[in-house]
C-alpha positions in Angstrom: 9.7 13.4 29.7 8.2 9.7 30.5 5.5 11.5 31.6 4.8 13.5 29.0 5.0 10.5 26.5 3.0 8.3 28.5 0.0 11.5 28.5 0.3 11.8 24.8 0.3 8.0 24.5 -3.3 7.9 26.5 -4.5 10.8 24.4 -4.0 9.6 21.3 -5.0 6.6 21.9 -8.3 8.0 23.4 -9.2 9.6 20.3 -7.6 7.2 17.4 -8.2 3.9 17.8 -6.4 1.9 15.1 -3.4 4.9 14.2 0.3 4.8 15.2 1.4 5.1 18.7 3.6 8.1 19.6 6.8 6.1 20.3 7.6 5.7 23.9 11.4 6.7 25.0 13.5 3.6 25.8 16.7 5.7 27.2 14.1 7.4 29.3 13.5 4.7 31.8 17.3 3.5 31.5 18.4 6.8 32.7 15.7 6.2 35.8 16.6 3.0 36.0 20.5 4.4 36.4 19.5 7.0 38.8 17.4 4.6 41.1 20.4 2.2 41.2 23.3 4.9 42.0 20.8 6.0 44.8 20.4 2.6 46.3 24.5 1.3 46.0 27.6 3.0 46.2 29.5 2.7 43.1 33.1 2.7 43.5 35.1 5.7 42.5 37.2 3.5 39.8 34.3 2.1 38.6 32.5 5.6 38.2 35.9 6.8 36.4 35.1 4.4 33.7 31.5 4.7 33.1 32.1 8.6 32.7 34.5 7.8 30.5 32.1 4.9 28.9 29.6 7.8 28.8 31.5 10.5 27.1 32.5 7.9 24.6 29.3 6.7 23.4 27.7 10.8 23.5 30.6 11.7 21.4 29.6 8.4 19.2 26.2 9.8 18.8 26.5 13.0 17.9 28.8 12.1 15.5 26.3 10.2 13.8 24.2 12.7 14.1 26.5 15.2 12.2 27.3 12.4 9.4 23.5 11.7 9.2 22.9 15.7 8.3 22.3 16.5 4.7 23.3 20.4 4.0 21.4 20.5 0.9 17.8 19.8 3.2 18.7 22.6 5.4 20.1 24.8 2.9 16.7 24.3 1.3 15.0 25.1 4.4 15.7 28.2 4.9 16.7 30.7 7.5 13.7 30.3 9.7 14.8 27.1 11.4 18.3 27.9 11.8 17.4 31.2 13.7 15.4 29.3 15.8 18.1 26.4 16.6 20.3 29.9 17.5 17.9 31.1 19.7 17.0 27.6 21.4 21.1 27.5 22.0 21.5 31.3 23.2 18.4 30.3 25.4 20.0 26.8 26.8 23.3 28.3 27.4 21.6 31.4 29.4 19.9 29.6 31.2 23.3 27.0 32.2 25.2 30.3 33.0 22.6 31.6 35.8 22.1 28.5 37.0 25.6 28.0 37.5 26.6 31.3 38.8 23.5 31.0 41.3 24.5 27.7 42.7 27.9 28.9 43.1 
């Protein structure tokens, strides 16, 4: 994903010179940054007991906000289309989690 961002960021930037910048994911290079550190010390179990919990806090926090943020009337008024698509992007997703689960075992 920081990839990607960082190769649209060049391209647009390439071929508009004074425009808006595609915005450049923060959370991305904290979750790096997370990932380098847990490979480099050992974090002790009690400790990672917390941040999971820490973690499944602050998602549930989100997506909460998420759901309060929604207006029913905008998707009411935009039609089918997009929710058949967020169907099939879910049905997809969770396909997709079930082989990979049943083929790791």
């Amino acid at each position: 994903m920081l990839t990607l961002s960082l190769a649209t960021r060049l391209t647009v930037q390439r071929t508009r010179e004074q425009t808006a910048r595609p915005p450049l994911p923060w959370f991305a290079l904290g979750f790096v940054a997370v990932v380098a550190l847990n490979s480099v010390i050992i974090i002790p179990g009690g400790a990672k007991s917390a941040i999971v919990s820490l973690a499944t806090f602050l998602l549930t926090i989100a997506l909460a906000a998420m759901g309060l943020e929604t207006d029913v009337s905008k998707l009411y008024a935009a039609g089918l289309r997009p929710a058949i698509l967020g169907a099939l992007a879910f049905l997809f997703i969770a396909s997709f989690s079930l082989v990979a689960i049943k083929l790791m075992g």
